[in-house]
N, C-alpha and C positions, 0 to 999 in steps of 0.2 A: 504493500500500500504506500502510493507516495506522499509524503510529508507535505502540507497546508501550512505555508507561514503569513499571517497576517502584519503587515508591517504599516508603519502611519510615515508619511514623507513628506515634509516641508519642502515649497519652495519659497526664498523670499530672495528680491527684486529690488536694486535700490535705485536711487534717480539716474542713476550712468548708466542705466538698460544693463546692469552685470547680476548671474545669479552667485549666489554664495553656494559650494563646493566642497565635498571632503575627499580626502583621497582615504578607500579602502585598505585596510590593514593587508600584506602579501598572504598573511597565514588565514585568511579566512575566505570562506566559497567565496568568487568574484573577488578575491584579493588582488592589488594588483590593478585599481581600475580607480576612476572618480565617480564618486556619486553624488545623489540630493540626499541633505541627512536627514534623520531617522530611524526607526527603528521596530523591533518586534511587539505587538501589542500583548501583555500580558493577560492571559485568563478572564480575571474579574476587574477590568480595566476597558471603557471606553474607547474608543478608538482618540477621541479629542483629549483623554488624559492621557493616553500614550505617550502624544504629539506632545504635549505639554514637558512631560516627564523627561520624553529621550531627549528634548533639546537644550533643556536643562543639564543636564548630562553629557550631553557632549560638547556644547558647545556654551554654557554659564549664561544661558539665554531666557527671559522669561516672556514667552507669550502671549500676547494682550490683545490680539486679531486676527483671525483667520478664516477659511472660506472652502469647501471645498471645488476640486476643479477636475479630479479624474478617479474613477479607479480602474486599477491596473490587473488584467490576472495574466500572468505568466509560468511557465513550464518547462524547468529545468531538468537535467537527465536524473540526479537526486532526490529532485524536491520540486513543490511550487511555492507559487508568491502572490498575493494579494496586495495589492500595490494602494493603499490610502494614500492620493494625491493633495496636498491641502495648499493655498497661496495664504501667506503671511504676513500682514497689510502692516503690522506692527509689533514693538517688542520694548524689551529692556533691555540692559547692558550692550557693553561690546563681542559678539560674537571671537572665541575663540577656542583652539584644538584643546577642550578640557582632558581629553584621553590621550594626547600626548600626538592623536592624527594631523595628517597636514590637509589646513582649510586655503579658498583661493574664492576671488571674487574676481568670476570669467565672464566676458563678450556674452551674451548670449548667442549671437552670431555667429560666433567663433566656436562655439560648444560643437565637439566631434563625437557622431554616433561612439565612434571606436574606442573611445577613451572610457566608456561607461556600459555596465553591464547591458545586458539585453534587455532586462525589463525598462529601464531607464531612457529607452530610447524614445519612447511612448511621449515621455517628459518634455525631451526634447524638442520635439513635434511640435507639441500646446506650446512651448516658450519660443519658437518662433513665428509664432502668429502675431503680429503686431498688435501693440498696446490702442491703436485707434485703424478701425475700419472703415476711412471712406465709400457713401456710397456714390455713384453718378448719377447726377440730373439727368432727367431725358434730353438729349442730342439731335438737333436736328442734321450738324452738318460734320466735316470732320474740321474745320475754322474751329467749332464752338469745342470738340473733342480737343484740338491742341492745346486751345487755352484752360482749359479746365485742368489735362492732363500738367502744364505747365506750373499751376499753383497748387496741383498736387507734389511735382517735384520739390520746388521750393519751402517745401514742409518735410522733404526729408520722408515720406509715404510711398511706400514698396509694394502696397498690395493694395487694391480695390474691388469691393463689386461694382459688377459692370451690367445695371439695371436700366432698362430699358422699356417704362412701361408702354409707349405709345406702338411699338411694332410688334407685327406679326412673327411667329415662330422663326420662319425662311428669312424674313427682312432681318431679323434680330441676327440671328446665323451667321449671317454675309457682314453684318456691321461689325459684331462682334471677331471674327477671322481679320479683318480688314484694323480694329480699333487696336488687335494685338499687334501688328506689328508697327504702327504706331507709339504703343503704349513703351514698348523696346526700348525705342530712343531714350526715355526718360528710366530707362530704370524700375519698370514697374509692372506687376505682375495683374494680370483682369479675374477676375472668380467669375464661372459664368452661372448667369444668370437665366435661360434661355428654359426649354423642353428639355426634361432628361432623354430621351432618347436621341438627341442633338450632341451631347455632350463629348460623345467620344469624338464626334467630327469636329469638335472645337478644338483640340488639341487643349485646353484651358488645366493651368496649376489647381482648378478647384472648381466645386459644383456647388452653390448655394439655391438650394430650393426656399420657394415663397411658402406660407403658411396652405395655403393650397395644395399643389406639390408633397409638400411633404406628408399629408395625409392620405394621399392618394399614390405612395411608395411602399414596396411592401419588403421588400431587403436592400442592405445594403449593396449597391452596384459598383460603386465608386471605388477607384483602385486605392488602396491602404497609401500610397505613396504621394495619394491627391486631397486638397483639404475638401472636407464634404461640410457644409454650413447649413443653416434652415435658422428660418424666420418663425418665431414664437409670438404668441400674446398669454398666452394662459398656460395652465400645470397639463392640462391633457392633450397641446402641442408639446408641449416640452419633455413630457412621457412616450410622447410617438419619438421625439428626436432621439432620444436615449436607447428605446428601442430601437434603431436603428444605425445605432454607432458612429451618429456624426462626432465632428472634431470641435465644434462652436456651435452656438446659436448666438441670433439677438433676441432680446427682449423688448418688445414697447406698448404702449408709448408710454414711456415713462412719464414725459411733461411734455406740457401742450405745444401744439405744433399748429400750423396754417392746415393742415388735413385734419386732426384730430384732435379733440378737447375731452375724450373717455380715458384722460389718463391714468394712470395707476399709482402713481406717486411713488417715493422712495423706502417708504415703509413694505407695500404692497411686494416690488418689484424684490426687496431684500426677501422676503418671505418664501417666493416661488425660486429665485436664483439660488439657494442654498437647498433648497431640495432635490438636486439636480448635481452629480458628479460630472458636471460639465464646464469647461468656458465660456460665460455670457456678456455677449456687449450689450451696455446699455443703452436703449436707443430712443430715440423722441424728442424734442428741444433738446438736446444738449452738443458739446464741443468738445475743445481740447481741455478747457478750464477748468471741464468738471471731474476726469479720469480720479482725482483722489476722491473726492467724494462719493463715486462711482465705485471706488472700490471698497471703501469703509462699507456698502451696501451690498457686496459681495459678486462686485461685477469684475471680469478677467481687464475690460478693455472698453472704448468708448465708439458706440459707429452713428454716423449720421450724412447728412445730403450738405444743406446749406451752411454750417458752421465753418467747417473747411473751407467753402468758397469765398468767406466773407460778406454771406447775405442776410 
């Protein structure tokens, strides 16, 4: 019978986009490797006292906010692993190798599958999804696509969805092939947004389904090595997303917007966001400004249309 390890894993993020790192002891399974720290959850122990405990423990850390954002299950030739992913919005002290380990606060950019065990890879994944997800205006020309594309560069923004409500399936299709190698120039990768059965002709880094969509999907299709997104409003969207293994969703509308005033507010929106082993951006009136706030509420990241643009 193979061995079930339950573990709880902090990640925590500091304003340089670096996460904090431990290198694994050589004498222990995955020795020899860097990881996210944490540890085995004991018996009669919560998974959030775990968290609490081992980071205390390793690194003279206490605390004070966190969220979760993934779980992991993985399967080693000895054992497996249940991976309790949690982001760490706040703390005490100075983080240090209380056991004598060596810590490092890395690029997340720069973070190498290879350097980090298998199940860890998963981590990795979520931490390069950018902290703010613009989406696009509808476009009528590709004038209006450069400039828009252009004030996304100048914000230093690597990823977008690329939403397009006013055209049909085909017209969406053709824009979208066309807006990619446009988007190139700048450094910038599209999520498409289109028909899933479009998607594999898009060649596109990622497939985000509308709230639509995504209820009207019934397994995941999307290759492991593409980011798969969906658009939420409520807990029994957000229970189909989970079911289905996406990598993100958003959330809205959190605050009022020119389309919608059924907001949710930040109470509401904390509520359903932590119920959910997921990454969620928060979406609906908000911007760049708000990402801490956003995450005190248990949100991964920030996505929206017009805030980006300057409107």
């Amino acid at each position: 019978m193979t061995i079930s390890i339950h573990v709880a894993v902090g990640v925590i993020i500091n304003d340089n986009d670096e996460a904090l790192i431990t290198f694994r002891p050589k004498d222990k399974p995955q020795g020899g490797l860097w990881e996210f720290p944490g540890g085995k959850k004991e018996i009669n122990e919560t998974i959030e006292l775990a968290l609490e405990r081992e980071f205390m423990e390793e690194l003279s850390i206490c605390l004070k906010s966190y969220f979760p954002i993934k779980k992991i299950r993985h399967s080693y030739r000895e054992y497996s692993v249940v991976l309790d992913v949690w982001m760490i919005t706040d703390y005490a002290q100075t983080p240090k190798g209380a056991e004598g380990q060596g810590i490092e606060w890395r690029s997340i950019q720069s973070l190498d599958y290879e350097d980090f065990p298998e199940a860890n890879k998963q981590i990795i994944k979520i931490l390069k999804l950018p902290k703010f997800l613009p989406i696009t205006p509808d476009l009528e020309d590709f004038e209006s696509l450069r400039k828009v594309l252009e004030v996304y560069s100048m914000q230093s923004i690597g990823l977008v969805q690329f939403r397009q409500t006013h055209l049909d399936a085909e017209r969406y299709l053709r824009f979208f092939k066309e807006a990619q190698i446009v988007a190139e120039e700048y450094d910038i990768r599209l999520l498409f947004n289109g028909e899933l059965r479009d998607f594999h002709r898009a060649e596109a880094v990622g497939f985000h389904a509308n709230s639509q969509r995504l209820m009207q999907i019934k397994n995941r299709s999307i290759p492991s090595d593409r980011y798969f997104g969906a658009s939420c409003h409520n807990m029994s969207e957000l229970k189909k997303a989970l079911e289905l293994g996406v990598d993100y969703v958003s959330l809205s509308p959190v605050l009022e917007t020119k389309n919608h005033n059924d907001l949710m507010g930040w109470e509401k929106f904390h509520k359903l966001a932590i119920e959910v082993h997921l990454p969620v951006y928060a979406l609906g009136g908000l911007g760049i400004k708000d990402l801490r706030t956003a995450r005190s509420h248990g949100a991964y990241g920030v996505s929206g249309i017009s805030s980006w643009l300057g409107n």
